[in-house]
Every structure is written in C-alpha cells, then in structure tokens.
C-alpha positions in Angstrom: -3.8 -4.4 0.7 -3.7 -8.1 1.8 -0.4 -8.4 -0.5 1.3 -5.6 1.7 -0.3 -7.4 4.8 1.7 -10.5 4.4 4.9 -8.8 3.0 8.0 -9.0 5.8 10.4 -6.4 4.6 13.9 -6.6 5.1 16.3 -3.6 6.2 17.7 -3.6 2.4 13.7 -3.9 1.1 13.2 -0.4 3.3 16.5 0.9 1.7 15.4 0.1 -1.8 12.1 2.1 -1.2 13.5 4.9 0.4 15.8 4.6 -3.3 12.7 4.5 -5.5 10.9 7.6 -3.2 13.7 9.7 -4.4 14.0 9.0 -8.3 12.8 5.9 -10.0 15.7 3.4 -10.5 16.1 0.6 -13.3 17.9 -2.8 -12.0 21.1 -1.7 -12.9 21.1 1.7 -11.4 19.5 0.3 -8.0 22.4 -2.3 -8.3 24.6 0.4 -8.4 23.2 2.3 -5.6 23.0 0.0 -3.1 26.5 0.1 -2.8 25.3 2.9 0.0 23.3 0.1 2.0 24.2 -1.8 4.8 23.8 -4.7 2.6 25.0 -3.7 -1.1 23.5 -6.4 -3.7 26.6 -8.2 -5.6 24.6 -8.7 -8.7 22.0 -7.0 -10.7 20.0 -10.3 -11.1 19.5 -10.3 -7.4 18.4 -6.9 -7.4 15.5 -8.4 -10.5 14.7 -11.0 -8.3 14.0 -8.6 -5.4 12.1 -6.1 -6.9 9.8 -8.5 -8.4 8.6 -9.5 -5.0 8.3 -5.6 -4.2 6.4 -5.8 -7.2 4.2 -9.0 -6.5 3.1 -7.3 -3.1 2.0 -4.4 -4.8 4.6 -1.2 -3.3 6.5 -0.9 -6.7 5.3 -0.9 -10.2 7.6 -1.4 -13.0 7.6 0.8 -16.3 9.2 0.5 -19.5 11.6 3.1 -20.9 11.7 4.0 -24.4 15.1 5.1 -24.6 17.9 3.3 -27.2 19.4 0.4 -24.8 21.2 -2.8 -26.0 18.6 -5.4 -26.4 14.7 -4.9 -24.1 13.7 -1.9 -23.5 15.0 -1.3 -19.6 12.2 -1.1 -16.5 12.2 1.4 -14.4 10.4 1.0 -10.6 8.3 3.9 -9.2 6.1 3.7 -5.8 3.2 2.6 -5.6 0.1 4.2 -3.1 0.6 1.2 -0.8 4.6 1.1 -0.6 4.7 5.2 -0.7 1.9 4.8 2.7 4.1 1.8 4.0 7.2 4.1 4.3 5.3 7.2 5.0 2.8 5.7 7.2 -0.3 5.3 6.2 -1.9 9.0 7.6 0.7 10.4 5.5 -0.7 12.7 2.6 0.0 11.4 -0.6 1.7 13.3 -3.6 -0.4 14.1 -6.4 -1.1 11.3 -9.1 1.9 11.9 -11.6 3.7 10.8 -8.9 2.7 7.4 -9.0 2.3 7.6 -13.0 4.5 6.2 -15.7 6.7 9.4 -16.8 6.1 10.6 -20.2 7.9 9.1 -23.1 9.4 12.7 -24.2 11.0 12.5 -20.9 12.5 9.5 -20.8 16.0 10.5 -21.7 15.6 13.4 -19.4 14.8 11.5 -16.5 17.4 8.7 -17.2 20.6 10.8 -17.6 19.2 12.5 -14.5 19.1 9.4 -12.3 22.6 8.3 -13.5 24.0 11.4 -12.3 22.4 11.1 -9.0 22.9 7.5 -8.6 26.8 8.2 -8.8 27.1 11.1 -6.9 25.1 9.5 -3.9 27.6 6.6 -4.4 30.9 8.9 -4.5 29.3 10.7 -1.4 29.3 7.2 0.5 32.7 6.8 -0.2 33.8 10.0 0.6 32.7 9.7 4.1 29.7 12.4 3.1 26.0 12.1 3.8 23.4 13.7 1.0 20.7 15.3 3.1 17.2 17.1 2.4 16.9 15.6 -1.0 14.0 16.9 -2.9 13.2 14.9 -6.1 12.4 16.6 -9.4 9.8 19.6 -9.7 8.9 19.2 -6.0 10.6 22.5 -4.7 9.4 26.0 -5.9 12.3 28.6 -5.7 10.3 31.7 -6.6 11.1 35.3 -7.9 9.5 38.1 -8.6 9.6 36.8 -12.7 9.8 33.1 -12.6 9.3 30.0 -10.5 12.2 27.6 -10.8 11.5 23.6 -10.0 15.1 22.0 -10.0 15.7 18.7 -11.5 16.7 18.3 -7.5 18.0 19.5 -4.9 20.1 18.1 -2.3 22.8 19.2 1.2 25.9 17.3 1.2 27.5 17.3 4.2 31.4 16.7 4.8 33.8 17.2 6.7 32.1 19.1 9.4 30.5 21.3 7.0 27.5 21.3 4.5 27.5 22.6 1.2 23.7 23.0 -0.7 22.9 22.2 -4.6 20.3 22.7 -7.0 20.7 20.2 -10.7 19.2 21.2 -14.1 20.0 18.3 -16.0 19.8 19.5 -19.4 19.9 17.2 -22.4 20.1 20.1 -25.5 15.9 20.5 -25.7 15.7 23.6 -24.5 17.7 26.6 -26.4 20.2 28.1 -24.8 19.2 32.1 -25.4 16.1 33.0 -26.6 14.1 36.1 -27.8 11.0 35.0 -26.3 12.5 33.9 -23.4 9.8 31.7 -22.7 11.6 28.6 -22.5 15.2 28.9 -22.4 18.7 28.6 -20.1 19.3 32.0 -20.1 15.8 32.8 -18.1 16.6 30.0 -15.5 20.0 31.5 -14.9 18.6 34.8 -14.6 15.6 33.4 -12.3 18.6 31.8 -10.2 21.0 35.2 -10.4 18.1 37.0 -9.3 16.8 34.6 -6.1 20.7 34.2 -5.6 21.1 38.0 -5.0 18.3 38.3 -2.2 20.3 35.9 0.0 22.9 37.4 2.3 26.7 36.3 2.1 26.5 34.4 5.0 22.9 32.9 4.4 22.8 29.4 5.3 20.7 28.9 2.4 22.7 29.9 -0.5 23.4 27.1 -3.1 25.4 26.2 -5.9 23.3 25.2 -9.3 24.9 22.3 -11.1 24.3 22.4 -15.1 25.1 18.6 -16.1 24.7 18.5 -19.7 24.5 15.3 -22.0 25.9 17.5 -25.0 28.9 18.4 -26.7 31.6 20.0 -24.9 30.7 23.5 -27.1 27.0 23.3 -25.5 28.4 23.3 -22.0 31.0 26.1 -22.7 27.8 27.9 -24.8 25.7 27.7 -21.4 28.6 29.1 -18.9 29.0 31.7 -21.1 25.4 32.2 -20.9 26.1 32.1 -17.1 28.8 35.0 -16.9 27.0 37.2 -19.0 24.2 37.6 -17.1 25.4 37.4 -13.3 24.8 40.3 -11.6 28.0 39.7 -8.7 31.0 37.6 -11.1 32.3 36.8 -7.3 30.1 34.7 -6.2 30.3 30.9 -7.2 26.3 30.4 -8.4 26.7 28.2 -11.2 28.8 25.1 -12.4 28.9 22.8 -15.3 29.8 19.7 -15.7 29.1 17.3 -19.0 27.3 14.0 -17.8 29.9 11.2 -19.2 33.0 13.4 -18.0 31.2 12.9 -14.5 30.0 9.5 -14.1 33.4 8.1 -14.7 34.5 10.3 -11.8 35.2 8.4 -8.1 36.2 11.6 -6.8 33.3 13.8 -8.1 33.1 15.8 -4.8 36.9 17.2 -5.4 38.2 16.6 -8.7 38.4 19.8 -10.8 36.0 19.1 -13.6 33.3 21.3 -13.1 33.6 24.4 -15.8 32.9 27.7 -14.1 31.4 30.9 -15.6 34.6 31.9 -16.5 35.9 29.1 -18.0 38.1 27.4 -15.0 38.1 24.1 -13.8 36.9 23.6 -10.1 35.6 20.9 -7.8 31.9 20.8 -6.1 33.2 20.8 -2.7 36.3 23.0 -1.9 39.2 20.9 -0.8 40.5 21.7 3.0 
C-alpha cells in the first residue's frame, strides 16, 4: 500500500488501467491500443518501461503466456487488488479471486486470439469516429434461458453515427465440437441458447444483439458453424449471428463496414449497416 501511496499517475497510466480492467494486454497489444488515448505510445519499448513502474507500485502483475511466440514467452498484465481499488475506489467490491489470478494455461490461446480481436476492433472504432460502450469482459454477464446460461467471451455497444448497435463474441479456437449428441458442450447448444433468448425480445427491443463467431480455424470450420447457425434459427430474418475468421479480421481497417462477416446463409455483410 505505501508503493500505491507514492505512485503519481499520469492521464495515459489511468488509460492503461482502464485497458488491463477490460482484458489483460501484452506490450505489444497495449502498444497497439493506445492508439485510442489521448497520448498513443510510439513504441512498444515505452509501453515495457511503463508498465514496469505500474508493476513496481504494485496495481499490475505480469504473467507469462505459454503460447508458441518468436523467441520469450510474451507477458501479459492483469490488475492487481490495489490498481483494481485505485480505479474503482477503494469501497468498491472487488471481483472474485480468478480475477486477479494468472489464467489457466489451456486457455491461453483462447484468451490471446480473443484480446487481438478486441484490441483491433476498439482501435478501428476510434478511427471510425465510434465509441465502444458497456463493455463487459469475459464470463462476467449471464444471458439466461430456460436450458442454458450463456457467459460471452464479451460483450460490448458500439455507437456510431447517431445510433448504437449491441454485440455479444464467442471466440472460438476449434476446442469445442461443433454438433454434438450429448450436447453438453458444443456450438450448436450456444446458438440454440442464443436463438432461443433472441426470440423473447421484441423487434424493436433496445436490447437485441448481434453474436459475433470469430474463429481462429479454417475457412470450412467457419462455413461448418453458420451452417450450424441456419439450421437451427427459429426466424431466418432476423440478423442473430455472424462469422468472421480471426486473421481475415485483424488485417481489416474498416472492420465496422467491410463485408466480411459470413452470415447464416452464406453472404458476406458488415457489422454495422452502411447509411
């Protein structure tokens, strides 16, 4: 506590917490992000040198990943209780302990692929004159039916253009199968958990949200899981579900309204309509 007592943050030190609050961020990704502050960081060595004074005061804490990288294994910066009460205040009710926990080796490729995407779309979004609002990070929103709870990789309002437009993400990186006779653990029970929650909210519900698939797999898995998608939807009409493979993305600068999103039906179309 006397470390956070003689720590003067910066505006860009509060940015790069309210960063790592969202999703935990390796240099390079933070680098990338920041291109959303008021002050951007023009290397990723600076972005280092930063962090390890976050980390010296004791409101980050730096994990490894055990993911294939080109030489060391990359960090990865999460909160810590102090920096989580420092931008919460320090009445504010703390999350539960994973939150603060290294994240499990068999997710590390998961989470990784997930934060890419995220990291780029909050970046396009910038650019785009767009504002992401009511983020909610992984597995801390409940959308519940009457068969299954769904926790989103995340969940996010962008708003542009005078108008908002609502997401849910499952980042999905070929673990779990696609169809399955159990249907235990499987696509095809989250997109009939989503068909179903999606069909108790009325046309012009406020609420109503598209769910983004963004796969790290072949183009065949992608096509496999859309097809998934129109053979279960109740109401073909409705735009519920989008796919989008992960590389095809991040090399997007117009994500919001280039057409490469696959659709149940096996169009192309953009996130966010163009007007």
């Amino acid at each position: 506590m006397a470390k956070e007592s003689q720590t003067i943050l910066t505006g860009r030190d509060t940015e790069i917490l309210e960063s790592i609050d969202r999703f935990p961020l390796t240099p390079a990704q933070l680098c990338k992000l920041s291109a959303t502050f008021s002050m951007p960081f023009c290397d990723v060595h600076n972005v280092r040198r930063r962090l390890r004074k976050l980390s010296a005061s004791g409101l980050v804490k730096a994990f490894p990943y055990a993911v294939a990288s080109f030489g060391s294994s990359p960090a990865y910066y999460q909160l810590t209780r102090a920096g989580y009460r420092l931008l919460h205040g320090h009445d504010a009710e703390l999350p539960t302990r994973r939150f603060f926990d290294a994240i499990g080796q068999a997710r590390h490729p998961h989470t990784w692929s997930l934060v890419d995407f995220l990291v780029h779309l909050f970046v396009v979004t910038h650019r785009a004159d767009g504002e992401i609002r009511h983020f909610t990070r992984e597995n801390s929103v409940a959308i519940k039916t009457s068969t299954i709870t769904l926790r989103p990789d995340a969940g996010f309002q962008i708003w542009l253009n005078g108008r908002a437009y609502n997401f849910v993400v499952e980042l999905d990186n070929g673990s779990e199968r696609v169809r399955s006779r159990i249907d235990v653990e499987s696509i095809e029970r989250k997109i009939r958990g989503y068909d179903s929650h999606s069909q108790s909210l009325a046309a012009y519900d406020s609420s109503r949200y598209v769910v983004l698939f963004v796969t790290t797999r072949s183009p065949e898995r992608l096509k496999h899981l859309m097809a998934a998608a129109d053979s279960i939807m109740q109401n073909n009409q409705r735009t519920l579900f989008l796919g989008g493979n992960l590389d095809d993305l991040l090399n997007r600068q117009t994500l919001l309204t280039d057409c490469c999103f696959l659709t149940p039906q096996f169009s192309h179309t953009s996130m966010i309509p163009k007007v």
